[in-house]
N, C-alpha and C positions, 0 to 999 in steps of 0.2 A: 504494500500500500504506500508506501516511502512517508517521506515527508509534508509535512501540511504546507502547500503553497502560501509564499509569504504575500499576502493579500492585508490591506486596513480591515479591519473589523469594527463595528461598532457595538458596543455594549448599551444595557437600559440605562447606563450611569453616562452616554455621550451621546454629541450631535448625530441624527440620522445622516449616513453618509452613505445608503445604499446605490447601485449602480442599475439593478434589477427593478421591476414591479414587482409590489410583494402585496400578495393578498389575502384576507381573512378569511380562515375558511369554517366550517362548520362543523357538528360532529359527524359528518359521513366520513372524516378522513383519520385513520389509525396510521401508526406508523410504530414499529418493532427496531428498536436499533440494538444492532449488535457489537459488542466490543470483541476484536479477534483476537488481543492481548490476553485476555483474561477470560474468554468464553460465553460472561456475562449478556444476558440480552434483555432490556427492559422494555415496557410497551407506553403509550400513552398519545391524547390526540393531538393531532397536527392542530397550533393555534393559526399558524400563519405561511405561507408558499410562496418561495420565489424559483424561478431560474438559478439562481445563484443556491440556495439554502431552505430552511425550516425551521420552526420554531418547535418544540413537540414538550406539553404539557405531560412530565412525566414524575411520578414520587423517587424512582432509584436513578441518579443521573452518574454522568461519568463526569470526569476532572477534562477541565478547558487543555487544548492541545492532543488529546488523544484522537488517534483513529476510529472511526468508527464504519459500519455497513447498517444503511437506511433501507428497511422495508416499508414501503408507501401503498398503502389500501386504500382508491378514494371511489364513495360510490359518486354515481349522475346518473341519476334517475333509473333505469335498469340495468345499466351498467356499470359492472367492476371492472376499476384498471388497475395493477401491480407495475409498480416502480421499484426498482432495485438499484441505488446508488451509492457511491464510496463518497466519505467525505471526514471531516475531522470536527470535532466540539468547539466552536468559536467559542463561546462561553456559558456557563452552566452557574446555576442562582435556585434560590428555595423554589421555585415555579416551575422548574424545567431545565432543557438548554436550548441555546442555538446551534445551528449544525450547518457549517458550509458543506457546499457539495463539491468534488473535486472532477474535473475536465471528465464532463458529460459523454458522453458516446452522440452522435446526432440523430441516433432513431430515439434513445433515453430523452435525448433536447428535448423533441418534438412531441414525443407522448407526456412529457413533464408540461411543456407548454399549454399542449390541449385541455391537462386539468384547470391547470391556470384561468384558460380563458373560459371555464365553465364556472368556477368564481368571480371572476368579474364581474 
């Protein structure tokens, strides 16, 4: 999985300096994230979606800078989509973490985007 691309972050304690759309999404959307260091896999739902990352409302989180694998369950309307993305913990707090995603694959881009644009 290497290294976490050195990228700005923004945490709840600084200016939004996002580059993506990031949207709020609802509870159809779960997301399982696994940590491969330590086998660990906690669940809880996605508050918010971008292109870039995720927000995921969860009680066991991992420590900011760790690797992670993103399982993304979002339902619309009869249909189920599965996302499966690498990415690292931008930062992690009593509520959750954030979770960048790391150089998308372009069919991942695109079926990531289509949830997106069904939140909007």
């Amino acid at each position: 999985m290497g290294t976490r691309p050195k990228k700005h972050v923004t945490t709840h304690n600084t200016r939004e300096q996002r580059v993506s759309v990031r949207v709020t999404v609802d509870t159809y959307v779960r997301a399982a994230v696994f940590h491969p260091a330590t086998g660990r896999t906690t669940h809880g739902w996605v508050r918010d979606l971008s292109s870039g990352g995720l927000f995921v409302d969860a009680p066991d989180r991992f420590d900011a800078e760790e690797a992670v694998i993103v399982d993304i369950l979002a339902r619309s309307g009869n249909k189920s989509e599965h996302l499966r993305v690498e990415g690292w913990v931008a930062h992690s707090h009593a509520t959750g973490m954030g979770i960048q995603f790391r150089d998308l694959e372009p069919e991942m881009a695109g079926r990531l985007a289509e949830v997106i644009d069904h939140y909007r």
